[in-house]
C-alpha positions, 0 to 999 in steps of 0.5 A: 817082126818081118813075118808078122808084116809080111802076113799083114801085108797078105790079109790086106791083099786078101781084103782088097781082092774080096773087096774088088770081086764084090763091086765087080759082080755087085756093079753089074746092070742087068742087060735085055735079052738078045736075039741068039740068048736065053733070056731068064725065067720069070713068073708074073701074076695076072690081074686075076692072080693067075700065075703065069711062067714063062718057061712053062707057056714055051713048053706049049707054044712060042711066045710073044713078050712085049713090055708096056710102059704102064702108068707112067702118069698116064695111060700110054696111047702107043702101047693102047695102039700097039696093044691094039694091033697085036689083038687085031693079028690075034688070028695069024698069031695063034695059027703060028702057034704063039702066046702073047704076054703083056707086062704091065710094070710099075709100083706095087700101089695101085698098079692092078687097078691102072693095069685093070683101067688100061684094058677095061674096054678091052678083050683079050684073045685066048692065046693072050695073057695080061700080066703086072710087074709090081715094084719093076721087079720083072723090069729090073731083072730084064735090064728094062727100067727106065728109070727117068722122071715119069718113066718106067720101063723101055717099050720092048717086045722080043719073039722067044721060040719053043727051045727058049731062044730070043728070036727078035728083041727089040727095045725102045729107048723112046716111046716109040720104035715098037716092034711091028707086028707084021715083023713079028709074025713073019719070025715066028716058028709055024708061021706062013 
């Protein structure tokens, strides 16, 4: 009998741990890449359907990786700016050997036609790539949603160099405080 007791007080040991470990690793939030990390790997597709790797363009150049808020209700006129901004420094970003991607999060429904409107007018330069992050998958895994009412995601950009490094992270938890471009450039490998 004490045997017995004794090996179930054991398997109940044994279940608690499991128990614990599980919520432990399971209550675990994502968290943004910081400068002096790795952040993960990551494949998004264009509006063309173009996959794009993140791990495969720093094999080529640095890269620039800046979050948009997408379509949070409307078409955000700071990200419309910041957009504009990098794409006016497309020159100086190039010559230092960087590739600018710009993710565009939101649910899957309708998000290649509100990511298509907020860039309509626009051109993007060669060393660009326009990106959607359908159903906040790329969002989540960045520890990036801001998940509030008519919000989507925190307005980030991080410099990531050639070896895979987060140079500058920069994460907005309002719509504003954007990285600069100036900042940006002057951090980039090659830059002058």
């Amino acid at each position: 009998m004490t045997r017995l007791l004794a090996m179930r007080a054991m398997l109940g040991f044994v279940c608690l741990s499991l128990v614990g470990s599980a919520a432990a690793v399971s209550a675990e939030p994502a968290k943004a890449p910081r400068e002096g990390y790795k952040p993960p790997d990551f494949t998004l597709n264009t509006l063309g359907g173009e996959p794009f790797t993140l791990y495969d363009q720093l094999k080529k150049s640095s890269v620039v990786l800046v979050v948009l808020r997408g379509y949070p209700g409307y078409q955000c006129p700071i990200c419309m700016i910041q957009v504009g901004d990098l794409v006016k420094h497309a020159e100086q970003l190039a010559a230092a050997n960087a590739h600018v991607v710009l993710v565009y999060p939101g649910p899957a429904d309708n998000l290649d036609e509100k990511a298509a409107e907020f860039i309509k007018n626009r051109q993007l330069p060669e060393n660009f790539s326009f990106v959607v992050d359908p159903d906040y998958a790329f969002t989540n895994a960045y520890g990036l949603r801001w998940d509030a009412p008519k919000e989507t995601a925190y307005p980030s950009t991080f410099v990531i160099d050639r070896q895979g490094t987060v140079r500058l992270a920069v994460v907005s938890k309002t719509h504003g405080g954007r990285a600069k471009t100036a900042d940006v450039i002057k951090l980039l490998p090659g830059a002058e």
